[in-house]
Structures are given as structure tokens and as C-alpha cells.
C-alpha positions as CSV (number, residue, x, y, z in Angstrom):
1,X,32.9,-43.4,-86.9
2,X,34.4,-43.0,-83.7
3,X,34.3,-39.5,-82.2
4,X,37.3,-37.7,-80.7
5,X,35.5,-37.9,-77.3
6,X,35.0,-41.8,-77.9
7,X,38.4,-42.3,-78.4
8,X,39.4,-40.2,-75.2
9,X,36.8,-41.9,-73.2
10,X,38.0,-45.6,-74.1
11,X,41.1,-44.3,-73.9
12,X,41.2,-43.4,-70.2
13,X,37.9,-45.4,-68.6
14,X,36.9,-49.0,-68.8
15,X,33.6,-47.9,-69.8
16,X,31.2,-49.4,-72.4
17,X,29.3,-47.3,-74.8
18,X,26.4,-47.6,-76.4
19,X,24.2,-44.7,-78.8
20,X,20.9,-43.9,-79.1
21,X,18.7,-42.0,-81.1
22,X,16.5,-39.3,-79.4
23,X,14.7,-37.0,-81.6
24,X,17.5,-37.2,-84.6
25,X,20.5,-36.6,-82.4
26,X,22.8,-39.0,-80.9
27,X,23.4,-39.4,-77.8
28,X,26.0,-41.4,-76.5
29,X,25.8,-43.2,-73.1
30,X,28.4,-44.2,-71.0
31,X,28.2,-47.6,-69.0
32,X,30.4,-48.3,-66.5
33,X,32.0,-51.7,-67.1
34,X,32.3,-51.8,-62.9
35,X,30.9,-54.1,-60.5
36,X,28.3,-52.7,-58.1
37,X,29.9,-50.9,-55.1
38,X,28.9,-52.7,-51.7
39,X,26.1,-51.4,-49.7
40,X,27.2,-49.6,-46.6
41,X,25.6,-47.0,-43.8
42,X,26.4,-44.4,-45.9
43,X,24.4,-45.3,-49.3
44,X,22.1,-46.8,-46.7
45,X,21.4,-42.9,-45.3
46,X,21.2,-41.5,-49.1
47,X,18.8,-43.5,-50.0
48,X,16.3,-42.8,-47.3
49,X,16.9,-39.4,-47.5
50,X,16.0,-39.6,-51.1
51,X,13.0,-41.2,-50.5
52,X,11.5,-39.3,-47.7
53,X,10.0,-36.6,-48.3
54,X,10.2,-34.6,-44.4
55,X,13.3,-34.4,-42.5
56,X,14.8,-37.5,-40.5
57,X,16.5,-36.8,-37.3
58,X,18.9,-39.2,-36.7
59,X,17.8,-41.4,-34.5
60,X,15.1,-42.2,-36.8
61,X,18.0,-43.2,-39.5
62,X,18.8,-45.3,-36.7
63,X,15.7,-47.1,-36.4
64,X,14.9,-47.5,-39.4
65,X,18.3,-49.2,-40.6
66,X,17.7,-51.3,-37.2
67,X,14.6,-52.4,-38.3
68,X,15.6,-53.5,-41.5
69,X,18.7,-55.3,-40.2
70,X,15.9,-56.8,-37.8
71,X,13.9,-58.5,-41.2
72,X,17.2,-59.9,-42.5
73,X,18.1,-61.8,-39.2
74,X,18.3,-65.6,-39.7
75,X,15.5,-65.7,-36.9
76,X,13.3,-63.6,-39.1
77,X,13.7,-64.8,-42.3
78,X,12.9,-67.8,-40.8
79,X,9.6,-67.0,-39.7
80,X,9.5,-64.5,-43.0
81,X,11.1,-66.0,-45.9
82,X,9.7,-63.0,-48.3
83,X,12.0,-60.7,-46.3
84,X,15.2,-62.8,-47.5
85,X,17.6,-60.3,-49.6
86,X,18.3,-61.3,-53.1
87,X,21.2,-63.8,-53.8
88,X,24.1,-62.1,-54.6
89,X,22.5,-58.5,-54.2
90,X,24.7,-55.9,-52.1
91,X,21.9,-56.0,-49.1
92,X,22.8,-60.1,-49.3
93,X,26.6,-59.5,-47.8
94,X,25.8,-56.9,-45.3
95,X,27.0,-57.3,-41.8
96,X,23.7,-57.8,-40.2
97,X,24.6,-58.2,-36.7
98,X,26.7,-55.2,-36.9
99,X,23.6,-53.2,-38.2
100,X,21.1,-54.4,-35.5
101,X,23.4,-52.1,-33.4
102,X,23.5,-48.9,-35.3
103,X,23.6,-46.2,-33.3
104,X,22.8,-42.4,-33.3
105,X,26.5,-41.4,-33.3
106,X,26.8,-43.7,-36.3
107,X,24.3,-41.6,-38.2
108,X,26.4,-38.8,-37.4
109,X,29.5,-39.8,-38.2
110,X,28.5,-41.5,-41.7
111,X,26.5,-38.0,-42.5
112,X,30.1,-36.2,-42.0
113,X,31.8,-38.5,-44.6
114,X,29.3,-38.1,-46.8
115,X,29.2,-34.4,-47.0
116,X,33.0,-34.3,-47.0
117,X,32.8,-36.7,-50.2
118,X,30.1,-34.0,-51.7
119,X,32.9,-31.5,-51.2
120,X,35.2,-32.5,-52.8
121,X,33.9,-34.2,-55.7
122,X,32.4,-31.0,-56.2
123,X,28.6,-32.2,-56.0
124,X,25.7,-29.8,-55.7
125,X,23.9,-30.9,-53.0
126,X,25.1,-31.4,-49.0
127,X,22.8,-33.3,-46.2
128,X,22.2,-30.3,-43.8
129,X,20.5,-30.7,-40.3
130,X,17.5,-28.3,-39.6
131,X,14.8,-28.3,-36.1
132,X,13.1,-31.6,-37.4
133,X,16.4,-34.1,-39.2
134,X,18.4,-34.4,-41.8
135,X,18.0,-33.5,-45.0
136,X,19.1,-33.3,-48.9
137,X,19.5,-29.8,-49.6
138,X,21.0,-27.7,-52.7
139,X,23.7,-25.8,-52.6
140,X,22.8,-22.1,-52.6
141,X,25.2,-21.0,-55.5
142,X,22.8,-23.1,-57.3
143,X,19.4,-21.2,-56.0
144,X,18.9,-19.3,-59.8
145,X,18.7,-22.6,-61.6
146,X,16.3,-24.5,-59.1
147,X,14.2,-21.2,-58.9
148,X,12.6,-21.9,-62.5
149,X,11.4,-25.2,-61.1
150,X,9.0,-23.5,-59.0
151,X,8.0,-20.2,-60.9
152,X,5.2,-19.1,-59.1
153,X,7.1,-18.7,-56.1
154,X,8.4,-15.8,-55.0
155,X,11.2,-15.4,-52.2
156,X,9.3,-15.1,-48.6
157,X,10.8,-11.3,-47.2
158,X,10.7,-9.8,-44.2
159,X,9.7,-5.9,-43.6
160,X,12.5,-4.5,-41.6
161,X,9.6,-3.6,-38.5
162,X,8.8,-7.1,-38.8
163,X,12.7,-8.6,-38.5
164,X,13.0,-5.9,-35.5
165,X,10.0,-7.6,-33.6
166,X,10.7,-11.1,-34.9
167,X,14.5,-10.6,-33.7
168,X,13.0,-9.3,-30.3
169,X,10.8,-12.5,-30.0
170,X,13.8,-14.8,-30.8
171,X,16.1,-13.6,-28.1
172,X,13.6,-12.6,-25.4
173,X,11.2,-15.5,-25.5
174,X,8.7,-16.1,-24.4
175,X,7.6,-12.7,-24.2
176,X,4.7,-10.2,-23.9
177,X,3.6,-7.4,-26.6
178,X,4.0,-4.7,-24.1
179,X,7.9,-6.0,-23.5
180,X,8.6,-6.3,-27.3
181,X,6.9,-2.5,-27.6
182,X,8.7,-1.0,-24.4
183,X,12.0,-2.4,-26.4
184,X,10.8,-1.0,-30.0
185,X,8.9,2.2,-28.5
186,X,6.1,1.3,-31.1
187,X,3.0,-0.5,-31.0
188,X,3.7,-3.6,-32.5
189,X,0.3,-5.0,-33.0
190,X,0.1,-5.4,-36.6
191,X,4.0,-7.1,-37.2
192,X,2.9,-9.4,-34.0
193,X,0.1,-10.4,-36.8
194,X,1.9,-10.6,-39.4
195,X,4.2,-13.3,-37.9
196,X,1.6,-15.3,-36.6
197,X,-0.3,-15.4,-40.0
198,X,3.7,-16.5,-41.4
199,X,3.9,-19.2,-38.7
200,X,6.9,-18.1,-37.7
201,X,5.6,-16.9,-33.7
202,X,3.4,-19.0,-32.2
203,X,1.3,-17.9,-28.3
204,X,3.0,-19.8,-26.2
205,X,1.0,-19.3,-23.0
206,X,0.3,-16.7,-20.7
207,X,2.2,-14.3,-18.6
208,X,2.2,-14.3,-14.5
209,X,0.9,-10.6,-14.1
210,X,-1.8,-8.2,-14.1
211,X,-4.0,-8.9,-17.0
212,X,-2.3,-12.7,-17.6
213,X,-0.9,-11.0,-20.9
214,X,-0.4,-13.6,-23.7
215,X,3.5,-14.8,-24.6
216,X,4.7,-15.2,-27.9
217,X,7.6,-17.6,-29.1
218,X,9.1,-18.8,-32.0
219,X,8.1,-21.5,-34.0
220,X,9.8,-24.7,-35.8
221,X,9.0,-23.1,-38.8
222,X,11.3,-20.6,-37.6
223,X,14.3,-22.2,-37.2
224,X,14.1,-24.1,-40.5
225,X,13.5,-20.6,-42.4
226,X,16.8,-19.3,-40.5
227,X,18.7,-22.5,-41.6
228,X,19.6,-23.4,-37.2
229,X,18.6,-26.6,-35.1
230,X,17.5,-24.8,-32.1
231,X,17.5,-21.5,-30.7
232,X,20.7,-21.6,-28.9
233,X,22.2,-21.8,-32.4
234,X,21.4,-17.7,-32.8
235,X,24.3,-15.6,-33.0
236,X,25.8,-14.0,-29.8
237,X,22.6,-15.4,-27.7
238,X,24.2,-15.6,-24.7
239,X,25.5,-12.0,-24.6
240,X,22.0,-10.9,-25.6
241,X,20.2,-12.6,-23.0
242,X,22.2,-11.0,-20.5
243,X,21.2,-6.7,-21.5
244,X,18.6,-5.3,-19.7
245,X,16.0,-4.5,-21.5
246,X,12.8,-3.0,-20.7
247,X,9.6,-5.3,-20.4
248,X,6.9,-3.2,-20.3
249,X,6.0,-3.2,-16.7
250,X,7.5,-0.2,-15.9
251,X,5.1,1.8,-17.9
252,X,2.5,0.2,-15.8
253,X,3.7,1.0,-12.7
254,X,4.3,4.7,-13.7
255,X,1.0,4.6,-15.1
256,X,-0.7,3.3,-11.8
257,X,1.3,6.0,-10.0
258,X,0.0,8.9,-12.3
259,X,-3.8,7.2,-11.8
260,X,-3.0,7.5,-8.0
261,X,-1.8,10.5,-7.7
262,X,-5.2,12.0,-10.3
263,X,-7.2,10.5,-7.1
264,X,-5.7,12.1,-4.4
265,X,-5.9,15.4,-6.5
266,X,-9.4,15.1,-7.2
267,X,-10.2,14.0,-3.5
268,X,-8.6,17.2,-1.9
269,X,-10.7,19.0,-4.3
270,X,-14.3,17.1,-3.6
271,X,-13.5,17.6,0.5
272,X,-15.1,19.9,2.2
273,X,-12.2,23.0,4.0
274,X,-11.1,22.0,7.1
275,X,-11.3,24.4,10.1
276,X,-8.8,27.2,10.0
277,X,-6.6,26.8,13.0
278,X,-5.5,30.4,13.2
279,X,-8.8,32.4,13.6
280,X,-8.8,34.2,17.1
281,X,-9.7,32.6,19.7
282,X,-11.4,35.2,22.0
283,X,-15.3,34.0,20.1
284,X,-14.4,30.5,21.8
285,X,-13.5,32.4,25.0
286,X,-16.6,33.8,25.3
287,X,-18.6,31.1,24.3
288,X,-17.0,29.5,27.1
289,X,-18.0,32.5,29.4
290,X,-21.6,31.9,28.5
291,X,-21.9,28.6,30.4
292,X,-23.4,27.9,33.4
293,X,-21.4,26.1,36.3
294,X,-22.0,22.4,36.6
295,X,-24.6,22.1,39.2
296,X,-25.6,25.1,40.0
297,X,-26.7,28.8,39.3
298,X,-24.5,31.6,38.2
């Protein structure tokens, strides 16, 4: 018997249907009675970024459709005949010559009309672009359903002291603890820590002063944790850069001139008095009337 759904369906779809038992219910599947849509860049790009695993900046998408084009050149498939695409398969009636030339604006552009076509077929999913490629994310109106895929985990947060220092590294960097502590006014040894053990600072050298004070920065991991490409990405990071701030060597400085000042203090203190100027003088008069005359007797 022929549901009210099957009737819809054959109704309004040249589709083919077919049921199947699975553990005492029915299930009906659909088959499109369509031919195979043509291979193109675009189902090219989904299907590496289905298959790999890391991120893929574009010109690596470029490469690799390159190389591949490459194999099905008649000058390679005649030295490789194994590399020959199946008759009548959709890789068979690519362009090839066209391919060999793929190029990173290409990528780009395909990536576009791809997301656009996710949009508005309502899809869950969009190809976003993080420090190290492209990528097949989910949308995050989706985030409570994909969350019981991984139950152990537990959202990564941030301590508010920690963001504060963190934000401080971000928009300052590279940068020394004492500059991130003159700007927070607290020591900041423990948050500098924590961020280090997170992987989300990394040292990043050494400062040019007293001391060669070590300079922190942020990481890759940081940029793909805050969804950007690169740091320029940060909100209002151009404005930012431009406040004075303090850096931490002015507490140094005041610091040497207190330590100076303490010397000189104690030095006055350790001297022995000087002569006083304004005793009388009449003692050195007669001390003076005492001596003989050069040469002779009184």
C-alpha cells in the first residue's frame, strides 16, 4: 500500500523508491532517478575538505587540484596509464588544461559560491577560513547537538584576569611582563602561566633592555580559538595600537632614581664634617704671628 507521503513524493519528484526493513520498521529510501552532476572546482574543494583532516589554505587547494590535473594530461597518462580517469566517469570530461591553471583566486572565488549555496539551501555547515586554511565547520546554532558527540568535553573558559592579560598580549605584542603589569597594576605572573600552559602565548624572544626581559606573543592557536586569520583581524586594532600605554620602564627608572638618591643620603651621613667656615679667625691670626721670617731671626 502506498503511503500518503509516497504518493506526494512520486507526485512531485522523479525519484525511485525502494523499502527496507531495519529492525521491524520500514524505511523508505528515496533514489534520485538523476544523472550524476558534472565534476567542477567546486565539488573538487568539498571533497578535499572532507577528506582532510587539518585546514587547507588555499594555495594548497590549488596545488593539489594542479597536481591532479597534472596525472590526467595526455603526456602523463601516457607514461602512467593507471592514472587514466574512468570512461564515462565525471573526472573523464573535465577541462584538464583549464585545471593545470587553477589559481589561488580561483579557490577563493569557488569557496564564495559555495558558502552562498549553503545559505540558502539552508545547510548546516559553511567553509570558514582560520590562521592555517580552509575549513568545514558547523554552524553554531547547531553547537548543542554536536556537543553530545564529544561528552567529555567541556567548553575551554577564560578567567576574566586572564582575558585582561591575554587582551593586553594581543594588541601590544610582542611585549614584556613588566609592560603587561604597569598596564594591569598587578603582577601578572601566574595568568602569563596559565596562557602558556593553554598554548595560546607563546615567548617570542627577548627584549632590548636592562635585564633582556623575555617577550610574549600570541600563538596560532590563538587566532583559531578567536575564529580570525591574523591579528590584524582584532577589533579596533589600529586605534588601540595608537594609546599610550605604560611599559614598565618607567617604574625602573623611578626606581633607579630612589636607589640613587638612598646613596647619596647614606654617603653625606658616612663622611666625615667638613671644616666650619665661620669660626673666628683671630686662632689663625696668631698662629700666623708665631712664625719665624723666612731666612732669618725674629
Amino acid at each position: 500500500m502506498i503511503s500518503h507521503f509516497e504518493a506526494m513524493a512520486q507526485a512531485h519528484f522523479p525519484l525511485h523508491f525502494k523499502r527496507r526493513a531495519h529492525e521491524g520498521l520500514e524505511i523508505l529510501i528515496l533514489q534520485p532517478n538523476l544523472p550524476t552532476p558534472p565534476m567542477d572546482i567546486s565539488s573538487i574543494l568539498e571533497s578535499l575538505l572532507v577528506a582532510s583532516e587539518a585546514p587547507l589554505p588555499s594555495s594548497e587547494l590549488a596545488r593539489l587540484i594542479r597536481a591532479r590535473a597534472a596525472e590526467l594530461s595526455d603526456d602523463s597518462i601516457t607514461e602512467n596509464p593507471e592514472l587514466r580517469a574512468a570512461p564515462n566517469s565525471p573526472e573523464s570530461k573535465l577541462d584538464i588544461p583549464l585545471l593545470t591553471k587553477t589559481s589561488e583566486d580561483e579557490i577563493n572565488t569557488a569557496i564564495g559560491e559555495l558558502n552562498h549555496s549553503y545559505k540558502i539551501t539552508g545547510r548546516s555547515f559553511i567553509i570558514a577560513e582560520r590562521a592555517k586554511g580552509w575549513k568545514i565547520y558547523t554552524l553554531a546554532e547547531y553547537s548543542g547537538f554536536v556537543r553530545h558527540l564529544f561528552p567529555g568535553r567541556k567548553p575551554e573558559r577564560l578567567s576574566a584576569p586572564a582575558m585582561e592579560t591575554l587582551a593586553v598580549i594581543a594588541y601590544r605584542q610582542p611585549v614584556t611582563k613588566s609592560a603587561i603589569e604597569a598596564v594591569r597594576g598587578v603582577s601578572c605572573d601566574g595568568m602569563l602561566q596559565k596562557l602558556l600552559d593553554r598554548e595560546l602565548v607563546k615567548i617570542n624572544g627577548r627584549a632590548d633592555l636592562p635585564g633582556r626581559p623575555l617577550l610574549y606573543a600570541t600563538t596560532e592557536l590563538f587566532l583559531e580559538h578567536f575564529g580570525i586569520t591574523n591579528i590584524e583581524d582584532l577589533p579596533n586594532i589600529g586605534e588601540l595600537r595608537q594609546v599610550k600605554l605604560p611599559d614598565g620602564t618607567e617604574d625602573e627608572e623611578k626606581e633607579e632614581t630612589i636607589d640613587a638618591e638612598k646613596q647619596l643620603a647614606l654617603s653625606a651621613v658616612e663622611s666625615p664634617p667638613a671644616p666650619d667656615e665661620s669660626e673666628d679667625p683671630s686662632s689663625n691670626s696668631e698662629d700666623f704671628a708665631n712664625l719665624e721670617p723666612f731666612g732669618g731671626e725674629k
